[in-house]
KOLGU-4560 file (N, C-alpha, C; in nm, 3 decimals, padded with zeros to 5 digits):
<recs>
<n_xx: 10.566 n_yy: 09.948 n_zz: 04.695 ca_xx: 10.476 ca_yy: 10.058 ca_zz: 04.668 c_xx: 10.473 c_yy: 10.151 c_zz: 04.788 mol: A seq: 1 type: UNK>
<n_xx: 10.467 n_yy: 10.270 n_zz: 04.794 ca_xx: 10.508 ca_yy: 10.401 ca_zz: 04.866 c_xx: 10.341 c_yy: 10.435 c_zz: 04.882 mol: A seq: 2 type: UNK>
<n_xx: 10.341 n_yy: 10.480 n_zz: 05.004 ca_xx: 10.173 ca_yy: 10.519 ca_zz: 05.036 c_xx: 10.217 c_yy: 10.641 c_zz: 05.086 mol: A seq: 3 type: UNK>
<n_xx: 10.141 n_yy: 10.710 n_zz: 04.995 ca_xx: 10.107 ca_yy: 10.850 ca_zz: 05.005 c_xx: 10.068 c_yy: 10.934 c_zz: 05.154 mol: A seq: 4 type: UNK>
<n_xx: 10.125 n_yy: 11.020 n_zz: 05.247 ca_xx: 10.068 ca_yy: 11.039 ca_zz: 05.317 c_xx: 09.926 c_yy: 11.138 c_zz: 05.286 mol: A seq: 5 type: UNK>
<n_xx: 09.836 n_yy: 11.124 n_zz: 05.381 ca_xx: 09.702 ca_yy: 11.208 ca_zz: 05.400 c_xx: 09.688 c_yy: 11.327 c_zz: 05.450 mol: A seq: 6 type: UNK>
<n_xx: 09.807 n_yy: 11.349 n_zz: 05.502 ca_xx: 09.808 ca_yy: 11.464 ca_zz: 05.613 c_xx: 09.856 c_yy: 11.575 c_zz: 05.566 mol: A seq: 7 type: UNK>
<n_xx: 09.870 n_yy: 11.692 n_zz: 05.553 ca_xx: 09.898 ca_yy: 11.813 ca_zz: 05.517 c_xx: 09.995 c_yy: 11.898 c_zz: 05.647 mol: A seq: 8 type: UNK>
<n_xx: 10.106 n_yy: 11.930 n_zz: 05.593 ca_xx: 10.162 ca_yy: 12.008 ca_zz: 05.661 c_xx: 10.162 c_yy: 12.100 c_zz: 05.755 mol: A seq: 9 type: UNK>
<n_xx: 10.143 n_yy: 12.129 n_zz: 05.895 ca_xx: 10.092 ca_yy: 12.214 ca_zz: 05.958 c_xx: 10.194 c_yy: 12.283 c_zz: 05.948 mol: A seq: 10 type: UNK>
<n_xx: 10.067 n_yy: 12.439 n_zz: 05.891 ca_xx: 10.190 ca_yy: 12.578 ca_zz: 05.907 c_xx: 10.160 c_yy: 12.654 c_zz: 06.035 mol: A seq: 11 type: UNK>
<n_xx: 10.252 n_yy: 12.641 n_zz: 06.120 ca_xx: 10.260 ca_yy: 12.679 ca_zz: 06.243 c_xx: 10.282 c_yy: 12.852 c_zz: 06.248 mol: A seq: 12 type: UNK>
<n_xx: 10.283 n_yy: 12.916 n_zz: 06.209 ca_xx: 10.320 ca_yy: 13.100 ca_zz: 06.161 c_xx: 10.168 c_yy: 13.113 c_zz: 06.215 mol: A seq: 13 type: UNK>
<n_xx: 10.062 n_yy: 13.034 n_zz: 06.182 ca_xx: 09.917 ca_yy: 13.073 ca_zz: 06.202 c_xx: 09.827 c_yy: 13.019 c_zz: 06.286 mol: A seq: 14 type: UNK>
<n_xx: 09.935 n_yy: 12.944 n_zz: 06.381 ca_xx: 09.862 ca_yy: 12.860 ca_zz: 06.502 c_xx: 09.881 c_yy: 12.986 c_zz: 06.603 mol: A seq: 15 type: UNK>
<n_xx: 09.735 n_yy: 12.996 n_zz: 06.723 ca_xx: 09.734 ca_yy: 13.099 ca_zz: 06.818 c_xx: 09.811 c_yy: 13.035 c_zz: 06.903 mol: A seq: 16 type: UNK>
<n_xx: 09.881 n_yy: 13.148 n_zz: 06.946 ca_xx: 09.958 ca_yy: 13.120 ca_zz: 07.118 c_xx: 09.838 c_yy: 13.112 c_zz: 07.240 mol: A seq: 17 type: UNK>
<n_xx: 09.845 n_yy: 13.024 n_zz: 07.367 ca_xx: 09.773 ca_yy: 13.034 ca_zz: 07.447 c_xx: 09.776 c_yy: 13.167 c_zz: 07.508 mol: A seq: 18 type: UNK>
<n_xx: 09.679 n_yy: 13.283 n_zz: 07.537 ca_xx: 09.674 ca_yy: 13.371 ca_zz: 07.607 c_xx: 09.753 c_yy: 13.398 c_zz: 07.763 mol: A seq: 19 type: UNK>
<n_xx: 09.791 n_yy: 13.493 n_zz: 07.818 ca_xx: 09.826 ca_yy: 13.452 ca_zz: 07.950 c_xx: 09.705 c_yy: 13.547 c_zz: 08.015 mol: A seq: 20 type: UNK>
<n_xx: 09.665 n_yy: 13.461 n_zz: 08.073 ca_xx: 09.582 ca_yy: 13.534 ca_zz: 08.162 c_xx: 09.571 c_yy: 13.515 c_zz: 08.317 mol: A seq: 21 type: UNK>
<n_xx: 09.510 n_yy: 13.572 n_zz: 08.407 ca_xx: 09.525 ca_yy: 13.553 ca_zz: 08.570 c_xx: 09.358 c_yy: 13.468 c_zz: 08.573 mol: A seq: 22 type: UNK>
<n_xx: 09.342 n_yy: 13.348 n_zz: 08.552 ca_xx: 09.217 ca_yy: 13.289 ca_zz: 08.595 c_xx: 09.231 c_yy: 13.307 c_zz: 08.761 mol: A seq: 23 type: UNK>
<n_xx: 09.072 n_yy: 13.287 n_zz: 08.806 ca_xx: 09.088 ca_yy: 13.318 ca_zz: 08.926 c_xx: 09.097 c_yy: 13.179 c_zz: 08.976 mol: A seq: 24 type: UNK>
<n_xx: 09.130 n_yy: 13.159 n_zz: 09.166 ca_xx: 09.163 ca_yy: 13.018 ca_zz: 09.222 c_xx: 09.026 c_yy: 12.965 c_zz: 09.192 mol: A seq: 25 type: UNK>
<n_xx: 09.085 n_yy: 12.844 n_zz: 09.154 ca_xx: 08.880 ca_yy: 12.732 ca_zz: 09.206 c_xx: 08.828 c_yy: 12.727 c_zz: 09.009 mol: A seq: 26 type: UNK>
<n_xx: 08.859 n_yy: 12.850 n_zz: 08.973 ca_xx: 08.834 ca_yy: 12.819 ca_zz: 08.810 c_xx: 08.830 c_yy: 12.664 c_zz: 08.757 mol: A seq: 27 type: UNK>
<n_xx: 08.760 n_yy: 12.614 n_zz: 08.714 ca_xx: 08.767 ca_yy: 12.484 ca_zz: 08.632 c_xx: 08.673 c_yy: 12.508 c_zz: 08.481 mol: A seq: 28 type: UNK>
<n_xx: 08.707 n_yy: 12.436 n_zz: 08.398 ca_xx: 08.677 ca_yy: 12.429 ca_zz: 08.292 c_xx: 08.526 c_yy: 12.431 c_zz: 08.296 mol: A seq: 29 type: UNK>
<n_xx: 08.455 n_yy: 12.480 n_zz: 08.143 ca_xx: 08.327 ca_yy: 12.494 ca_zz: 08.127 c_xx: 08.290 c_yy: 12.343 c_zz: 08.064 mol: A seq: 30 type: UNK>
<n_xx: 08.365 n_yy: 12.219 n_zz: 08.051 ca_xx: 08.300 ca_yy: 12.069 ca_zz: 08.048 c_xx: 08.412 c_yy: 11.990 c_zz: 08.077 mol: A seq: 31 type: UNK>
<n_xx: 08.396 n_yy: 11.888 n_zz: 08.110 ca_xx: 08.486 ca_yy: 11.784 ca_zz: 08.208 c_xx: 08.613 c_yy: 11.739 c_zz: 08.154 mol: A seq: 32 type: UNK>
<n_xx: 08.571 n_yy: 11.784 n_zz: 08.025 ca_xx: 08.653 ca_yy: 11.688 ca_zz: 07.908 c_xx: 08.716 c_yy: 11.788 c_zz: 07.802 mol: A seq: 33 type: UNK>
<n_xx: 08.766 n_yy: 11.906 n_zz: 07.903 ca_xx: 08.828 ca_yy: 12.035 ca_zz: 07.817 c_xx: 08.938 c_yy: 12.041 c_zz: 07.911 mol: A seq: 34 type: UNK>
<n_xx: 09.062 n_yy: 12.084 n_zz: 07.856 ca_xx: 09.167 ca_yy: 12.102 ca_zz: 07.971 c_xx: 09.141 c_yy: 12.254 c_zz: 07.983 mol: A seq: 35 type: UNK>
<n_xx: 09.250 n_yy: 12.340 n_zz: 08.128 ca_xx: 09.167 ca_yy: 12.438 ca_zz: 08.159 c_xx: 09.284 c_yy: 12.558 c_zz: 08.042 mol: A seq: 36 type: UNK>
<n_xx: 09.411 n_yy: 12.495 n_zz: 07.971 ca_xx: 09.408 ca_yy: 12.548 ca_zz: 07.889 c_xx: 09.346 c_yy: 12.554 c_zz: 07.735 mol: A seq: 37 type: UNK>
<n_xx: 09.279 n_yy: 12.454 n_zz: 07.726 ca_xx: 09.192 ca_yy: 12.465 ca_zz: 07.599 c_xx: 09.104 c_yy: 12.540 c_zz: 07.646 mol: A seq: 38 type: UNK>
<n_xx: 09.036 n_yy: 12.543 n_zz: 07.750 ca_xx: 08.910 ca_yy: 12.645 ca_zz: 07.782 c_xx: 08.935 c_yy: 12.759 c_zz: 07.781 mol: A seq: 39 type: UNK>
<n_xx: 09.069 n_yy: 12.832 n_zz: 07.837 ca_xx: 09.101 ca_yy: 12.991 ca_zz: 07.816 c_xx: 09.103 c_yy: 13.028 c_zz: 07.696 mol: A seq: 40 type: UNK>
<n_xx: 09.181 n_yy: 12.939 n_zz: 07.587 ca_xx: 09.193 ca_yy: 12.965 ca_zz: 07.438 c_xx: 09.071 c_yy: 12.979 c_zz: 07.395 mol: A seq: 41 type: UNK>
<n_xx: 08.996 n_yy: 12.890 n_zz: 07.434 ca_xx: 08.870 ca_yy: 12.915 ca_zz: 07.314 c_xx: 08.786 c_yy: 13.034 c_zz: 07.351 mol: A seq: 42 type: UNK>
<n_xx: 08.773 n_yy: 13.084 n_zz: 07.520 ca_xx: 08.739 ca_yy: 13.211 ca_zz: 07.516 c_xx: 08.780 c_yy: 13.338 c_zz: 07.477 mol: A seq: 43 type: UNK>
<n_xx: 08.894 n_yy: 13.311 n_zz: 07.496 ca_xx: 09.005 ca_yy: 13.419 ca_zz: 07.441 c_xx: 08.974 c_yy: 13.417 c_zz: 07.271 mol: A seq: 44 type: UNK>
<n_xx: 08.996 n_yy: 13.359 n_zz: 07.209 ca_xx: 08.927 ca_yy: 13.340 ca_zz: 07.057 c_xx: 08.818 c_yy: 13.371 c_zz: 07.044 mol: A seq: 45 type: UNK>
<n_xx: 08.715 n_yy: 13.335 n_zz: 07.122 ca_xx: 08.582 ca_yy: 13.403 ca_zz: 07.119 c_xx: 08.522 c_yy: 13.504 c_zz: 07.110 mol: A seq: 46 type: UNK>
<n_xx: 08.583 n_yy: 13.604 n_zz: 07.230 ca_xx: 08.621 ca_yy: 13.723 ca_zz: 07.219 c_xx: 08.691 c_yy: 13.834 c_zz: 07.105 mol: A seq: 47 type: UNK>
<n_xx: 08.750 n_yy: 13.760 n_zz: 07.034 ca_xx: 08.803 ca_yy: 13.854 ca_zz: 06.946 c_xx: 08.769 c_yy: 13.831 c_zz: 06.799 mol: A seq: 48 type: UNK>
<n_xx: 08.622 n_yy: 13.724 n_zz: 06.795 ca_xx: 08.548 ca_yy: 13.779 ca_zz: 06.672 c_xx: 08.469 c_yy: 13.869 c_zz: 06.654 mol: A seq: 49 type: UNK>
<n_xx: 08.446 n_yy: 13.918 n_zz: 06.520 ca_xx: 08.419 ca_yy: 14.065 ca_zz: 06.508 c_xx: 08.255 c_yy: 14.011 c_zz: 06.499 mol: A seq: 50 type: UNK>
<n_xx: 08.186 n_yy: 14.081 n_zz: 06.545 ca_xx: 08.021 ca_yy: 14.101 ca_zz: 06.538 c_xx: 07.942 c_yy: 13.971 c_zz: 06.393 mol: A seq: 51 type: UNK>
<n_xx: 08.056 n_yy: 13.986 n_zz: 06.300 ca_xx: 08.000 ca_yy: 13.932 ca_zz: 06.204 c_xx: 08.031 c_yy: 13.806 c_zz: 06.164 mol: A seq: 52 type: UNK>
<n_xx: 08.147 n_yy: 13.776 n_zz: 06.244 ca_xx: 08.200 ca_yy: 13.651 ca_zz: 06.269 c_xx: 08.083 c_yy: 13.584 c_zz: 06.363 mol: A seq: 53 type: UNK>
<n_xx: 08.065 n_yy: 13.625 n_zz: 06.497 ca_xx: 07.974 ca_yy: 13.582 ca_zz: 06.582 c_xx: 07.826 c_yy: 13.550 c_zz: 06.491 mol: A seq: 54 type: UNK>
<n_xx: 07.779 n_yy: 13.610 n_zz: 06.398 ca_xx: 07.627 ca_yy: 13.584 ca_zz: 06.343 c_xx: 07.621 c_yy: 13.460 c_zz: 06.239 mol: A seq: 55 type: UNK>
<n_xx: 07.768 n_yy: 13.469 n_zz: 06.178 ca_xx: 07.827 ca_yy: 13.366 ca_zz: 06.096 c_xx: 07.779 c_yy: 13.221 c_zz: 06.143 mol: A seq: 56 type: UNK>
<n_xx: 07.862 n_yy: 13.227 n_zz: 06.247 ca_xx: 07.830 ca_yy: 13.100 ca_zz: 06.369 c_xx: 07.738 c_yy: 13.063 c_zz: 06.379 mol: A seq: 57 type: UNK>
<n_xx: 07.633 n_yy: 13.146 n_zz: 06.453 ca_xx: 07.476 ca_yy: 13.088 ca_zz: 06.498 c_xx: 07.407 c_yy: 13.057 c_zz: 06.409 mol: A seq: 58 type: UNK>
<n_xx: 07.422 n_yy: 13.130 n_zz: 06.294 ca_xx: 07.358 ca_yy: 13.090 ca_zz: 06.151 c_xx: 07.359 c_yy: 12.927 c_zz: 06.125 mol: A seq: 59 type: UNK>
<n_xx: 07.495 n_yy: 12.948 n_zz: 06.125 ca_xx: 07.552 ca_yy: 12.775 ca_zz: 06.055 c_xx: 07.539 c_yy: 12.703 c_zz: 06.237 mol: A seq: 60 type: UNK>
<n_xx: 07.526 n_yy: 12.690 n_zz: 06.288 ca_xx: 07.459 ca_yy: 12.652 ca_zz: 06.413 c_xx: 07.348 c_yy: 12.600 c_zz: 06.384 mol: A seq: 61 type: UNK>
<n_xx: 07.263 n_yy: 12.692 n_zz: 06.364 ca_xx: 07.101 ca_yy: 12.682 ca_zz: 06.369 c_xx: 07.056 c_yy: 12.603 c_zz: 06.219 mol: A seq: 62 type: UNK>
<n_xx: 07.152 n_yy: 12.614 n_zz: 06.113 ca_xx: 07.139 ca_yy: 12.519 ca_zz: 05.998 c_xx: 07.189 c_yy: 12.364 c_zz: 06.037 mol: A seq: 63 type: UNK>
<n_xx: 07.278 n_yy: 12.357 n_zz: 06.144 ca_xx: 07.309 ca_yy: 12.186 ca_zz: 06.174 c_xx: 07.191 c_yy: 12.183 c_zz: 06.239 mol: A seq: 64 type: UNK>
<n_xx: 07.124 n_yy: 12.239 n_zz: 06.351 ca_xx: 07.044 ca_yy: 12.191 ca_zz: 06.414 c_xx: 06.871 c_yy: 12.169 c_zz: 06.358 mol: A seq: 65 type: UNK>
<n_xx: 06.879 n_yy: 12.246 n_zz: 06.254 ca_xx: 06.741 ca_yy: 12.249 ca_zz: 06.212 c_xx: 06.697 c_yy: 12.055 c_zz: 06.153 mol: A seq: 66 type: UNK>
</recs>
């Protein structure tokens, strides 16, 4: 009997490239347990949601936390 995999194909066409950016010396990540290229990406991503993306968020934020 053949077991099905679970996993779904990653389509890579729609994965972000890491940004290049000039961090400054001494920079370290915003938690211990982020590398300091996951930390540029996710600001860099951060940055380039639109106003309504950002309200999206806090919304559904403030609904886990309630």
């Amino acid at each position: 009997m053949k077991e099905s995999c679970c996993y779904s194909t990653l389509d890579i066409t729609v994965m972000p490239t890491i940004p290049q950016t000039n961090v400054p010396l001494g920079y370290r990540s915003q938690s211990i347990d982020t590398t300091l290229d996951a930390d540029v990406l996710m600001f860099a991503l951060l940055r380039q949601l639109t106003p309504e993306n950002k309200a999206q968020r806090v919304i559904a934020l403030y609904r886990t936390l309630r």
